[in-house]
N, C-alpha and C positions, 0 to 999 in steps of 0.2 A: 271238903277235901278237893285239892287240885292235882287235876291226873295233866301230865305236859308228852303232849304226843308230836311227835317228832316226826317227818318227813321222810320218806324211802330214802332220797341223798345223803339227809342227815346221819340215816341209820349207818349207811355203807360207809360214811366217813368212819363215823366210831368204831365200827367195826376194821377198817384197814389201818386203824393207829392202832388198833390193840393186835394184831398183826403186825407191823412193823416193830411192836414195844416186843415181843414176846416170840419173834420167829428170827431165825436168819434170813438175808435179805432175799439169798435163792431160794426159801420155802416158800416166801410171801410171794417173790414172782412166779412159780411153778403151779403155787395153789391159785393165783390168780386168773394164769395163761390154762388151766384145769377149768376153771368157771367162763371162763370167756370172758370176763372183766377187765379187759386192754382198750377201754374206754375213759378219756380224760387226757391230763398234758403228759406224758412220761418224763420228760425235761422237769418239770415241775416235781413229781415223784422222785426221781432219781437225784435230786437238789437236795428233800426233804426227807431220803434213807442214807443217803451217805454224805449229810448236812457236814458232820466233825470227823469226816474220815480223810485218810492218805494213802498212799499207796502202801507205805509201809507199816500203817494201821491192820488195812485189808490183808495183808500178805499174810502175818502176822496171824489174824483169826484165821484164814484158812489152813495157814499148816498146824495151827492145834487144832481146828475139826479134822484136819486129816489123820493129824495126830491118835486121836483120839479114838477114830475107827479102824 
């Protein structure tokens, strides 16, 4: 049997894509800015959460989460 042990970096990657797959992007940043985890490129993050977005995308999911509370 092969056990595949993965890297503290590694870990946190996987763990902040399943985070961006599964949260809004203001949980993943609040939960982040909460951990202290503002370590890395943000330009590079911010590329890679609002990779397929527009303005009128974003507008859009905000007023139905606003909607919606």
């Amino acid at each position: 049997m092969t056990i595949k042990v993965m890297n503290e970096q590694q870990v946190l990657q996987e763990a902040m894509e399943v985070l961006i797959t599964h949260l809004e992007p203001s949980k993943v940043l609040k939960f982040w800015s909460a951990c202290k985890l503002g370590k890395g490129d943000y330009l590079q993050l911010k590329d890679k959460v609002f990779d397929k977005e527009t303005v009128a995308s974003l507008y859009e999911q905000i007023k139905i989460h606003q909607d919606s509370h």
